[in-house]
N, C-alpha and C positions, 0 to 999 in steps of 0.2 A: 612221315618224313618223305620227303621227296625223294625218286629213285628207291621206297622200298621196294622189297627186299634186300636188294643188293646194296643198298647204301646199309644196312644194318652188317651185313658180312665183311663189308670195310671197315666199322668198325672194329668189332672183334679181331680182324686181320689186323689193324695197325695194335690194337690193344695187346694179342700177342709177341708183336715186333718191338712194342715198348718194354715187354717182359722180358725178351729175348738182350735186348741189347745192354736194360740194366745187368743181366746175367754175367755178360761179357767181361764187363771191367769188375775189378777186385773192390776198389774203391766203391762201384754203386751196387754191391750187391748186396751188401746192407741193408739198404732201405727195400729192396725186393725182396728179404724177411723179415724186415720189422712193420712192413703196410700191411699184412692180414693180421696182425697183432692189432694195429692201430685201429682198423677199420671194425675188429672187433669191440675193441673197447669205445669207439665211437657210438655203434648198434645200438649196446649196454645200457649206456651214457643216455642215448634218445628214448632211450625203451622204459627208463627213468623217470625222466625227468619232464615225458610229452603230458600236456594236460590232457586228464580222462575227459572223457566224451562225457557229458549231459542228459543222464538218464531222464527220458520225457514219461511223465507220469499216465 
């Protein structure tokens, strides 16, 4: 990525500021504890459901 490192620490910076601000309001903090739920259950779901690799003889 262009500008690494410091474009990766921007990342994470706005990533915490999106956590931060669903925190704020009562209405979105819902989904600030329902998305590691979700993201777990997604994991699961892939971990599932991915086709096995093709064991070469």
């Amino acid at each position: 990525m262009p500008g690494s490192p410091y474009t990766n620490w921007f990342v994470v910076a706005f990533l915490i500021l999106v956590a931060i601000l669903l925190s704020v309001d009562e209405d979105t903090r819902v989904a600030l504890y329902v998305a590691p739920v979700w993201f777990t259950i997604l994991g699961i779901s892939y971990q599932v459901t991915k086709p096995r690799a093709a064991q070469v003889a």
